[in-house]
C-alpha positions as CSV (number, residue, x, y, z in Angstrom):
1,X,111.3,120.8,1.4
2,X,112.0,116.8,0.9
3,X,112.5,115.6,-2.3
4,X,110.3,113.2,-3.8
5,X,111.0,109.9,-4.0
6,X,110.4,110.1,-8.0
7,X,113.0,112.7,-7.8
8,X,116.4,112.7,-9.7
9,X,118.4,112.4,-6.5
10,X,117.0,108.7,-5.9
11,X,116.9,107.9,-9.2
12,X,120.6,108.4,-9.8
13,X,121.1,106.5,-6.3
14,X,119.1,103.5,-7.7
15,X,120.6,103.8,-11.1
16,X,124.4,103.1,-9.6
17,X,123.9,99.9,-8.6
18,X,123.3,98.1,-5.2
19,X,125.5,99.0,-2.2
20,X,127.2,97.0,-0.3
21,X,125.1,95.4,2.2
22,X,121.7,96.3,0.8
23,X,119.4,93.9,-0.9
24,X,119.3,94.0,-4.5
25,X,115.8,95.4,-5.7
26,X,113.8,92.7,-6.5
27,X,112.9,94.1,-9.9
28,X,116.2,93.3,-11.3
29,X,114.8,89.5,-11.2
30,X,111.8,87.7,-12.8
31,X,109.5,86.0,-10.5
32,X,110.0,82.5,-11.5
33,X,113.2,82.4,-11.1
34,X,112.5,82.8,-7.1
35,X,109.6,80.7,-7.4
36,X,111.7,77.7,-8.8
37,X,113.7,76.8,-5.4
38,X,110.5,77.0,-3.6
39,X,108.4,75.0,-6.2
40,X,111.3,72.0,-6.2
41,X,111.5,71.3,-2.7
42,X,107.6,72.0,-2.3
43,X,107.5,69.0,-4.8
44,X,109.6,67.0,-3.2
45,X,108.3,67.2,0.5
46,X,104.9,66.2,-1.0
47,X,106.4,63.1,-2.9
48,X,108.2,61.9,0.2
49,X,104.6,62.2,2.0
50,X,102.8,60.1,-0.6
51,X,105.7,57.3,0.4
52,X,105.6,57.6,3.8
53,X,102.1,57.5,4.0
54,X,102.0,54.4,1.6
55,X,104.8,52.8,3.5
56,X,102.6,53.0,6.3
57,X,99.5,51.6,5.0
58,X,101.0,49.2,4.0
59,X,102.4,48.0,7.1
60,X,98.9,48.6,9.0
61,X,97.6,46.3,6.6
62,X,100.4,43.7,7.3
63,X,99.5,44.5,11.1
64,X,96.2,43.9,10.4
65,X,96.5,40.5,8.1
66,X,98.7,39.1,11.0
67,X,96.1,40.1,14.1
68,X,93.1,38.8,12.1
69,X,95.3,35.4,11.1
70,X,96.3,35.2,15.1
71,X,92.4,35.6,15.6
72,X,91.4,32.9,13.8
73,X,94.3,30.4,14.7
74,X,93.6,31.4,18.0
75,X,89.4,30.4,17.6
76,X,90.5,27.0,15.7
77,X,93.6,26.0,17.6
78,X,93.4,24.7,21.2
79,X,95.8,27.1,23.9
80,X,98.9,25.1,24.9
81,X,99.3,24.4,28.7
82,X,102.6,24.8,30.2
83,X,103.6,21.8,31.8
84,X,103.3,22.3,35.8
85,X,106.8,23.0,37.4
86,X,107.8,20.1,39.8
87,X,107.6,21.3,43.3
88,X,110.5,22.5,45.2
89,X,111.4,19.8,47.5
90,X,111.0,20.2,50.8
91,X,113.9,19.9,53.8
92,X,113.9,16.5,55.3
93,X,114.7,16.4,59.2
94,X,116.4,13.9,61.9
95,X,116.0,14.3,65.8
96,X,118.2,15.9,67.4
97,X,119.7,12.6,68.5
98,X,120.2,11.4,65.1
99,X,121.9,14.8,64.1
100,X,124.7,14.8,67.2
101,X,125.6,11.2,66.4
102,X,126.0,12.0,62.4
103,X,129.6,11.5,61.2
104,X,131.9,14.7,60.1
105,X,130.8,14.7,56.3
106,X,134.6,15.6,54.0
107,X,134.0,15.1,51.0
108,X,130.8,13.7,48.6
109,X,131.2,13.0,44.7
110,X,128.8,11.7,41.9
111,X,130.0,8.6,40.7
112,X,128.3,6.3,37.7
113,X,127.7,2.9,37.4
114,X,128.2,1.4,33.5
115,X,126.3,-1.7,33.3
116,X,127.2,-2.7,30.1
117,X,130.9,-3.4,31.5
118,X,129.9,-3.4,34.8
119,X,132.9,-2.9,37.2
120,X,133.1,0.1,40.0
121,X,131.7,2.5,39.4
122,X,133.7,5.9,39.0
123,X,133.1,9.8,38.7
124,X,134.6,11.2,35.1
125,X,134.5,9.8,31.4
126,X,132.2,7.5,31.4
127,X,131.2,6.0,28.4
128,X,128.9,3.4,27.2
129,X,126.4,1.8,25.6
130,X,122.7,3.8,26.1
131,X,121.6,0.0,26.4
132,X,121.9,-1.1,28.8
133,X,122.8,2.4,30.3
134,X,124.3,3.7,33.4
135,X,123.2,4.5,36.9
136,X,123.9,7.5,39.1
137,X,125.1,7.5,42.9
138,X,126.4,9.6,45.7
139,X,129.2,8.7,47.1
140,X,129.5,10.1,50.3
141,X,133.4,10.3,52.4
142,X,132.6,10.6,56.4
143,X,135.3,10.7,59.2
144,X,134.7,7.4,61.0
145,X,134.2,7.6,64.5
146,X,137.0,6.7,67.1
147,X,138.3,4.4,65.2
148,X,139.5,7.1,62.9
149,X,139.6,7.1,59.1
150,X,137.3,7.0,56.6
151,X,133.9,5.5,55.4
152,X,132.4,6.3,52.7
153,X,128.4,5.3,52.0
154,X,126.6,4.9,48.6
155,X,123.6,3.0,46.8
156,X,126.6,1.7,44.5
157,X,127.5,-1.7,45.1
158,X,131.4,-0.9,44.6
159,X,133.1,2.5,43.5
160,X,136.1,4.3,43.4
161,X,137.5,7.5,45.1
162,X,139.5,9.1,43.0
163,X,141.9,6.2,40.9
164,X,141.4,3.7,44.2
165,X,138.5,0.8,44.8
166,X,137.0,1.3,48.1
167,X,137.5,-2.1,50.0
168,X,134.4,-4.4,51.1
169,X,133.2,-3.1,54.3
170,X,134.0,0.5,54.2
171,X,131.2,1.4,51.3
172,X,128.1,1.1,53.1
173,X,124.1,2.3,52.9
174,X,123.9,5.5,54.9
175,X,122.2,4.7,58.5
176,X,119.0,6.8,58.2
177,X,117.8,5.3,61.6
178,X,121.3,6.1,63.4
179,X,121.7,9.1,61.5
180,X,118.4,10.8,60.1
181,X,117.7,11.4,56.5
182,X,120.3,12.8,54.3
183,X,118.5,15.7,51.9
184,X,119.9,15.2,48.2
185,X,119.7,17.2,45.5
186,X,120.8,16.5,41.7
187,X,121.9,18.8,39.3
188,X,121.9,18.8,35.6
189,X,125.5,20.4,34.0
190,X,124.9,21.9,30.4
191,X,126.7,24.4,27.7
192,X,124.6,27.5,27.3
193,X,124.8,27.9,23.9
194,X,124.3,25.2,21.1
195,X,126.8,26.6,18.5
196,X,130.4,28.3,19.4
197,X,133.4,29.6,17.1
198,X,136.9,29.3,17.3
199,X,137.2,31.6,14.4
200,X,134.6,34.1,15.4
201,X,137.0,37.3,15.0
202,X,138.8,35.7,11.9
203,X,141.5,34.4,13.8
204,X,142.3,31.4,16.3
205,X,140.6,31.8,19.5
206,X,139.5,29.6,22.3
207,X,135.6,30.5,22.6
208,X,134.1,30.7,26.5
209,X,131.6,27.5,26.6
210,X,129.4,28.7,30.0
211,X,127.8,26.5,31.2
212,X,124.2,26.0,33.0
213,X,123.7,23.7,36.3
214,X,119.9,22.8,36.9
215,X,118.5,20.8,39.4
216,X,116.3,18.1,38.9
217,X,114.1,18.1,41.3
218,X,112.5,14.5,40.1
219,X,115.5,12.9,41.7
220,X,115.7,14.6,44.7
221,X,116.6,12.8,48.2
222,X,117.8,9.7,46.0
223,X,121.1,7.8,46.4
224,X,120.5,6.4,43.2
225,X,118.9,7.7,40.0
226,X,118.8,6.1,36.1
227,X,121.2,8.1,34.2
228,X,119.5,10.3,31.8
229,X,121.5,12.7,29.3
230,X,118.4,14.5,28.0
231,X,118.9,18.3,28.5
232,X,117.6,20.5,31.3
233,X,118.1,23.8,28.9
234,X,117.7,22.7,25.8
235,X,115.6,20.2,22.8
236,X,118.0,16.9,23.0
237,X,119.8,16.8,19.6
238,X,119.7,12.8,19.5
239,X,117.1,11.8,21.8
240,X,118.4,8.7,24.1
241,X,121.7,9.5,23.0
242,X,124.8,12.2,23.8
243,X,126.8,13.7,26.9
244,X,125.7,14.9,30.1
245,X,127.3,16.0,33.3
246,X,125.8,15.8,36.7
247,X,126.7,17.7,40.1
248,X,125.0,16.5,43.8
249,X,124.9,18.4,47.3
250,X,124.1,16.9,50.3
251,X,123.3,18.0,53.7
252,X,121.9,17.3,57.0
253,X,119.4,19.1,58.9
254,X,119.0,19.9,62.3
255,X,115.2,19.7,64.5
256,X,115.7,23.5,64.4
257,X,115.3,24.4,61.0
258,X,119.1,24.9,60.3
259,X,121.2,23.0,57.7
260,X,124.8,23.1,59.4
261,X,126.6,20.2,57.6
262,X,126.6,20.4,53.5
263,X,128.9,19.2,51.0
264,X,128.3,20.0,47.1
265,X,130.4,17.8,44.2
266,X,132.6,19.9,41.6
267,X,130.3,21.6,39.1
268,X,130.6,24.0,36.5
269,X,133.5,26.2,38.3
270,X,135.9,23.5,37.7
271,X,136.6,24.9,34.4
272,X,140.1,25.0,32.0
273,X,140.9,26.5,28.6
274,X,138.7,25.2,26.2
275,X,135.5,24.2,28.3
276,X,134.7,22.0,31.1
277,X,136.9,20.3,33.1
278,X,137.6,16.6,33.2
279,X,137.4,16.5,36.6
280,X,133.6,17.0,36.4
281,X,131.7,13.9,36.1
282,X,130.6,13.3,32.8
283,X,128.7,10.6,31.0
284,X,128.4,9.7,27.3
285,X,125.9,7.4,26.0
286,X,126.1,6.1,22.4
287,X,124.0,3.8,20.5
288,X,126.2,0.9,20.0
289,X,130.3,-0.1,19.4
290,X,130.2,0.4,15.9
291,X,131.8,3.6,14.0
292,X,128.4,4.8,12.9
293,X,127.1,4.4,17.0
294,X,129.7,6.3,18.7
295,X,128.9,9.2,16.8
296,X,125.8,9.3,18.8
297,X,128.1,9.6,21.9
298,X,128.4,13.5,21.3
299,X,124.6,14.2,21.1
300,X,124.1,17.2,23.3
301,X,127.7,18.5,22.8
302,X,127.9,22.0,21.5
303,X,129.0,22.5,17.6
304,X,132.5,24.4,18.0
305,X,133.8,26.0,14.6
306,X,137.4,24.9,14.6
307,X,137.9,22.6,17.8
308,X,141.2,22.2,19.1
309,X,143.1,21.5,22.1
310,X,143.8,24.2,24.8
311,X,147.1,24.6,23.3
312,X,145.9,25.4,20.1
313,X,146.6,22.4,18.1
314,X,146.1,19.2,17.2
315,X,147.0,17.3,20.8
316,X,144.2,14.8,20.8
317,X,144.3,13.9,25.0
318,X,143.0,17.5,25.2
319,X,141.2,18.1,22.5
320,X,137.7,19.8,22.6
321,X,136.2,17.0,20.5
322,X,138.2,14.1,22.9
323,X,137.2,16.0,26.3
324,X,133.3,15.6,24.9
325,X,133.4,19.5,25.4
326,X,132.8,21.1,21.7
327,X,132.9,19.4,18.3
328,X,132.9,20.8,14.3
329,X,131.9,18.6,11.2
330,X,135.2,16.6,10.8
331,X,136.2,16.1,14.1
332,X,133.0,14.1,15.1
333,X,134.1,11.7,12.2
334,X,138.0,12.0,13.9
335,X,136.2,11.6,17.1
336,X,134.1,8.2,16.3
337,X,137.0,6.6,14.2
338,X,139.6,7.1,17.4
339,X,137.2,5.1,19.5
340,X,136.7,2.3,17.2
341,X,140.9,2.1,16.8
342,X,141.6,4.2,14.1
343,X,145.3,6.0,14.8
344,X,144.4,8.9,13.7
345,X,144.6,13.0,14.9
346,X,141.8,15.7,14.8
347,X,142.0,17.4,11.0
348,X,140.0,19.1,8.7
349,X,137.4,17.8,5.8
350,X,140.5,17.3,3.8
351,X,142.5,14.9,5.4
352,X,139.4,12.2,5.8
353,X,140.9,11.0,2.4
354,X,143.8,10.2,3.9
355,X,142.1,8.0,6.4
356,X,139.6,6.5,4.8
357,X,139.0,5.0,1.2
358,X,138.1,6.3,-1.6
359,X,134.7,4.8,-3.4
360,X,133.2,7.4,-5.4
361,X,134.8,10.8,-6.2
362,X,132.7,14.3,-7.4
363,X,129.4,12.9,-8.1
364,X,126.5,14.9,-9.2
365,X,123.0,14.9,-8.3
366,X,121.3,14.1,-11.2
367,X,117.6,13.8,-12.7
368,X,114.9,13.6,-9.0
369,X,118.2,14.6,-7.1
370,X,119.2,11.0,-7.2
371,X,123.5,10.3,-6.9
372,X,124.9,8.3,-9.8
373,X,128.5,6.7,-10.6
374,X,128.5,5.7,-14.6
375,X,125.2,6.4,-15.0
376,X,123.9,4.4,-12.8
377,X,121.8,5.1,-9.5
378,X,123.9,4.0,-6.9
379,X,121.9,1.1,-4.5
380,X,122.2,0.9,-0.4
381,X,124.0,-2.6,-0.8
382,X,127.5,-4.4,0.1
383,X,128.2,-3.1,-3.8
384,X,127.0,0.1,-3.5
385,X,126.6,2.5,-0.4
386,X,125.8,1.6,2.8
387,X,125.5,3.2,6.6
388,X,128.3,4.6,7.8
389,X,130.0,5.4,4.9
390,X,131.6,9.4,5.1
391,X,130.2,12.3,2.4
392,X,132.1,14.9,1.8
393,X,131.2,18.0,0.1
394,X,134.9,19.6,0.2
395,X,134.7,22.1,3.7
396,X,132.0,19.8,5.5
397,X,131.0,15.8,5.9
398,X,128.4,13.7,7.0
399,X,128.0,9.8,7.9
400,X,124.9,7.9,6.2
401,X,123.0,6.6,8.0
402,X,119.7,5.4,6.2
403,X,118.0,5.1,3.5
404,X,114.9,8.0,3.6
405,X,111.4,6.9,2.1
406,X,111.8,9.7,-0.4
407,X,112.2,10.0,-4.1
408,X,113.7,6.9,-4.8
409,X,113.6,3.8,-2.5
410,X,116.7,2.0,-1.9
411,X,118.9,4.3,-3.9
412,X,121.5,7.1,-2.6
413,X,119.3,10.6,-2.9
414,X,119.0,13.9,-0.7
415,X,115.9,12.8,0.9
416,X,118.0,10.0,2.4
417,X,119.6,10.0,6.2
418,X,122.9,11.8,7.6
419,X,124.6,12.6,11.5
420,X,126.6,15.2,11.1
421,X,127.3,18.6,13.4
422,X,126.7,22.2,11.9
423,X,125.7,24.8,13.9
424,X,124.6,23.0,16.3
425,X,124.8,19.4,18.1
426,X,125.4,16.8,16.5
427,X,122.0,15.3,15.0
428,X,120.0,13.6,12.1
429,X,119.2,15.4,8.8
430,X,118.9,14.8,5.2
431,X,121.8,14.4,2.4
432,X,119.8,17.4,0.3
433,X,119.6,19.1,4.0
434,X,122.8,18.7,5.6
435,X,124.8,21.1,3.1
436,X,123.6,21.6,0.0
437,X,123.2,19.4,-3.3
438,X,126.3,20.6,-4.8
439,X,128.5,17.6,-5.5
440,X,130.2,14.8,-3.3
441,X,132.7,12.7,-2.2
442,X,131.6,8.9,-0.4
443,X,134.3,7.9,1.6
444,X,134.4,4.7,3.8
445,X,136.5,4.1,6.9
């Protein structure tokens, strides 16, 4: 017969304990103290659902606000209408006659007409005044016929190939009735990015500058074009002003739909440690001859944290800011003051005081945000401040430029007029915006 289970043979097996590997009776513990684990994290799965689910209502309702506020700007606002792209233009053609008796095309180049000097004109570093300005040309080298060497043809009325002037009689309109029209296309050369470092990894580093070439289809099949440095890629940082570089291919096409003779000027591959090369022509247009209007001249030109030379120093012949390729805050000011005479080399903020004089040291904006030496407002006047004088505010600087119609009329405050380069070209902005309204330093060169 089986023994009970209330008999003493379990009892005495129960009574010695739990074995090894057997659960404990549950007896030997009281309930809430099993419950309590349970209850805890019940608790707190329920009080990360409230959060979540208040989280998200309140980001449907920021969805929400937003669509119905895009709803009703969209009723009360008119739709903006892309500007229509310019056409592509189309392939010119000669006869076939015309395209046997065409010269052997070598070599073609942009070259760039300053008619403020005047002189021939030439393909790199050109810079002048943006009044009057500059004109563009191709300047196009053909193998001359059997009298053998060259000539070269171009809407310039002189030029240079290279460091030499080409002699009357062998620069010359291109024959369009011997020859057939010559298709022309411009291009546009442009950095890709606004704003660069030197430092960007917390050491010296020459940053890539890539560059963009777009053509401009407005000046297509032209052998002469205005000069125009407004950007292709991006919103011009001092409209009428700043550096631009141009590229131009050329080509003839036969009757049969074929283009077999094509040239194409150095562009963006001619590049060297640093940024663009020299060898691509460039232009820089600045507002006038002053100190204060050749800082216009490097409109367009990318802010670089830190520019230098290729070789990593100070050598100003290749230096970033020099070579119109990338420019930081006190280097613009170097920049300007080397073209006006100044002998001076690329530094930082610091050394400006070296260079320039002293007029009133660590002032503090005061009262509206209005600058004052000996408790006195300080006037735009021969005695007081005046355009083109330098602000420093220790690890950046600025140039005035004019006085701003804002708290105070005719008086230094932060609503007034800067150029200066940060984080992007250089440009126009306000003292109080430039930096901050911490205090400064008002140099003048």
């Amino acid at each position: 017969m089986r023994p009970s289970r209330r008999s003493a043979g379990y009892a005495v097996r129960r009574s010695a304990g739990p074995q090894y590997g057997r659960r404990t009776s549950p007896r030997q513990y009281p309930t809430t103290t099993r419950r309590a684990p349970a209850l805890f994290i019940g608790c707190l799965l329920l009080i990360l659902l409230i959060l979540c689910c208040s989280g998200s209502l309140r980001s449907c309702r920021r969805w929400m606000d937003a669509r119905r506020e895009a709803s009703q700007t969209a009723a009360t606002e008119p739709e903006s209408v892309a500007p229509e792209p310019v056409p592509e233009p189309a392939t010119v053609y000669g006869t076939a006659e015309q395209f046997a008796r065409a010269p052997l095309m070598n070599s073609v180049r942009v070259v760039i007409e300053d008619r403020h000097t005047g002189g021939p004109a030439r393909g790199r570093g050109v810079e002048t005044r943006a009044d009057p300005g500059a004109t563009l040309h191709v300047l196009l080298q053909c193998r001359r016929g059997g009298e053998g060497g060259n000539v070269y043809y171009s809407g310039a009325p002189s030029a240079v190939w290279g460091e030499t002037v080409i002699p009357d009689g062998m620069l010359l309109p291109w024959p369009e009735a011997e020859f057939g029209p010559l298709n022309i296309r411009w291009f546009k050369i442009e950095p890709t990015k606004t704003a660069l470092s030197n430092r960007s990894g917390g050491s010296f580093f020459m940053a890539t500058i890539e560059y963009e070439e777009t053509p401009i289809n407005e000046w297509a099949n032209q052998w002469s074009v205005p000069a125009d440095v407004t950007p292709a890629i991006h919103e011009p940082s001092l409209p009428g002003y700043g550096t631009m570089r141009y590229k131009v291919s050329v080509s003839l096409a036969d009757p049969e739909g074929t283009i077999s003779k094509s040239l194409e000027s150095v562009g963006m591959e001619q590049m060297m440690v640093g940024g663009i090369a020299p060898e691509v022509p460039r232009l820089s247009l600045r507002r006038d001859d002053s100190f204060l209007g050749w800082l216009f001249a490097w409109g367009n030109v990318p802010y670089v944290f830190a520019s230098a030379s290729d070789r990593g120093d100070r050598n100003t012949s290749r230096h970033q800011t020099e070579l119109f390729q990338g420019v930081d805050g006190a280097d613009l000011i170097y920049g300007a003051l080397r073209k006006v005479g100044y002998d001076v080399t690329y530094s930082t903020t610091h050394g400006l005081a070296e260079v320039a004089t002293t007029l009133y040291r660590d002032l503090d904006p005061t009262g509206p945000q209005v600058y004052e030496a000996n408790g006195q407002a300080l006037t735009w006047s021969e005695e007081g401040i005046r355009a083109g004088d330098i602000i420093l505010w220790g690890d950046h600087a600025a140039v005035l430029l004019r006085d701003g119609p804002g708290r105070a009329e005719g008086v230094l405050d932060i609503d007034d007029f800067v150029i200066h380069t940060r984080d992007g070209p250089p440009a126009e902005a306000t003292l109080g915006s430039a930096w901050d309204t911490r205090r400064i330093t008002i140099l003048r060169p």
